[in-house]
C-alpha positions as CSV (number, residue, x, y, z in Angstrom):
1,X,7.7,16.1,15.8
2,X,7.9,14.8,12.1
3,X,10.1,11.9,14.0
4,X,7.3,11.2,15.9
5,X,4.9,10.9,12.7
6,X,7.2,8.5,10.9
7,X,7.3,5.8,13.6
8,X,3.6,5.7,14.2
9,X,3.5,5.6,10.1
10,X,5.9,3.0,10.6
11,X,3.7,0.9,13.2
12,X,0.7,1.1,11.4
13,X,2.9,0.1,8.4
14,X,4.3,-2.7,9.7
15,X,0.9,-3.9,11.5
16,X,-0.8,-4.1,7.6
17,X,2.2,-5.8,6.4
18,X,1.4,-8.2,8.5
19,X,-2.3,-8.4,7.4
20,X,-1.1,-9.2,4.0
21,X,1.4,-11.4,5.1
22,X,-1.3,-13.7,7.2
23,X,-3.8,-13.4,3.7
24,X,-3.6,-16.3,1.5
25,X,-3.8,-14.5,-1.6
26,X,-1.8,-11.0,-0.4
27,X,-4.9,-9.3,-0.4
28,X,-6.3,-6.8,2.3
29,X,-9.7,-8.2,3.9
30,X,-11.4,-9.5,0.6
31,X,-10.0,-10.1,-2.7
32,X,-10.1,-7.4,-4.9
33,X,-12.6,-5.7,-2.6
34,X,-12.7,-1.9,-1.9
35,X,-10.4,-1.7,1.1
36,X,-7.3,-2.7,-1.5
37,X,-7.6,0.4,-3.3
38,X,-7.4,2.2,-0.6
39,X,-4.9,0.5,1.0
40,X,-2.8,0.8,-2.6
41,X,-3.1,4.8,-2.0
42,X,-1.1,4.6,1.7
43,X,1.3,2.0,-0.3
44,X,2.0,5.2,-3.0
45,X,2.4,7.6,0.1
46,X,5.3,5.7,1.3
47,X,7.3,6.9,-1.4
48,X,6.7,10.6,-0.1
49,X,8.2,9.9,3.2
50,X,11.8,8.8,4.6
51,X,10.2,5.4,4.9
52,X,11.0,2.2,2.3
53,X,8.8,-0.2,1.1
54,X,11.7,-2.5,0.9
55,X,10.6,-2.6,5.2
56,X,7.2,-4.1,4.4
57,X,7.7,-6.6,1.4
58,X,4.1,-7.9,2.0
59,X,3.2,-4.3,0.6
60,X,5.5,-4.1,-2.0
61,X,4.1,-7.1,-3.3
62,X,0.8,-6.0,-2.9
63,X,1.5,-2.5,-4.9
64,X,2.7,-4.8,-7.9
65,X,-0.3,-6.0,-9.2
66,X,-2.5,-3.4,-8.3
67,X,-0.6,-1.3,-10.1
68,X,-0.5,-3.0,-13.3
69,X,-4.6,-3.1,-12.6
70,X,-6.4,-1.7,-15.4
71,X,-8.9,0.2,-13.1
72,X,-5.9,1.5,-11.1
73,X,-4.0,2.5,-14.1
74,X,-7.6,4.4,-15.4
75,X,-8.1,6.1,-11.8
76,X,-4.2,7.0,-12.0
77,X,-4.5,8.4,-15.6
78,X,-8.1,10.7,-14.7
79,X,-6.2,12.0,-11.9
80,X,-3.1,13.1,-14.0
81,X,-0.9,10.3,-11.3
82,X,0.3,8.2,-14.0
């Protein structure tokens, strides 16, 4: 069953990966606009399965700068995830 989970993580993976890798600026949708956030959160969660962001470089580029965001580093900090 978990099997299961992680390829249809994978596909939808894979399909946003591609999203960012057709944006111009490696953004998802808009530029700095409020899907990114929530697309940074599914980045974190990767870590917390057996997948690798090292499959999806357009994400783990994408999960650099937000990361070094100071909004995202203030949301990470109020919610003890820093």
């Amino acid at each position: 069953m978990q099997h299961q989970a992680y390829d249809k993580l994978d596909r939808h993976f894979r399909r946003l990966n591609g999203i960012l890798e057709a944006s111009a600026k490696g953004w998802y949708l808009v530029e700095r606009g409020i899907p990114n956030p929530f697309l940074y959160v599914l980045v974190r969660w990767i870590a917390t399965t057996p997948l690798s962001l090292k499959h999806y470089p357009a994400l783990e580029a994408f999960e650099t700068p937000m990361s070094t965001d100071p909004g995202v580093r203030v949301a990470l900090k109020q919610q003890g995830m820093s």
